[in-house]
C-alpha positions in Angstrom: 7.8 17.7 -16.6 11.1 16.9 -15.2 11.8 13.8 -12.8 12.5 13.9 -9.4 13.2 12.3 -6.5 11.0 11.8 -3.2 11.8 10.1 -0.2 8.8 8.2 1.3 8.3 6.8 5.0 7.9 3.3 4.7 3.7 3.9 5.5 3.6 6.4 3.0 5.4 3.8 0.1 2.9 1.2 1.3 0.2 3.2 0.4 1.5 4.4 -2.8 2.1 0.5 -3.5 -1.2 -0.5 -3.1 -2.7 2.0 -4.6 -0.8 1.3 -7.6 -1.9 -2.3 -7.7 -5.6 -1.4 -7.4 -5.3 1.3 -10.4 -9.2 2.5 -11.6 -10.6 0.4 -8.3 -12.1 2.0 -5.5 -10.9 1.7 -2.3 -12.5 2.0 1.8 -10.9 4.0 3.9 -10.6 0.0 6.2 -9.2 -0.9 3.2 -6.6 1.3 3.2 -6.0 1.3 6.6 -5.4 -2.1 7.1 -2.4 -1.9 4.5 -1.4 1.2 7.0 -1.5 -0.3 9.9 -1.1 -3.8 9.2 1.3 -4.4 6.6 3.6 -2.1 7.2 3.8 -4.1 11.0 3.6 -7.7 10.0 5.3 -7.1 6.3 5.6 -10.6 5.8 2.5 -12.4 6.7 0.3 -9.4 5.3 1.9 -9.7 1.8 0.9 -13.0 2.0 -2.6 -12.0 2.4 -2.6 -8.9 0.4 -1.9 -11.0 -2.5 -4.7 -14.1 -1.5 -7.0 -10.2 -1.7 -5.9 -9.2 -4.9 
């Protein structure tokens, strides 16, 4: 397996990020669309509440 590079739209690295930080936990679709949709909007207040979630 070789390494290589993938550019991600700023939704798509949100999702891969939280995914990532909820390894082996499953997830809602709500869930995940509130990261979407939210986070990705209002980065700085949601971070604050995605870590007061995790």
């Amino acid at each position: 397996m070789t390494s290589q590079e993938i550019n991600l739209t700023t939704k798509e690295y949100g999702v891969l990020e939280y995914l990532m930080r909820n390894k082996g936990k499953v997830l809602s679709k709500e869930q995940i669309e509130y990261i979407v949709f939210c986070c990705i909007l209002y980065n700085y207040a949601c971070k604050a509440h995605l870590v007061m979630i995790l």
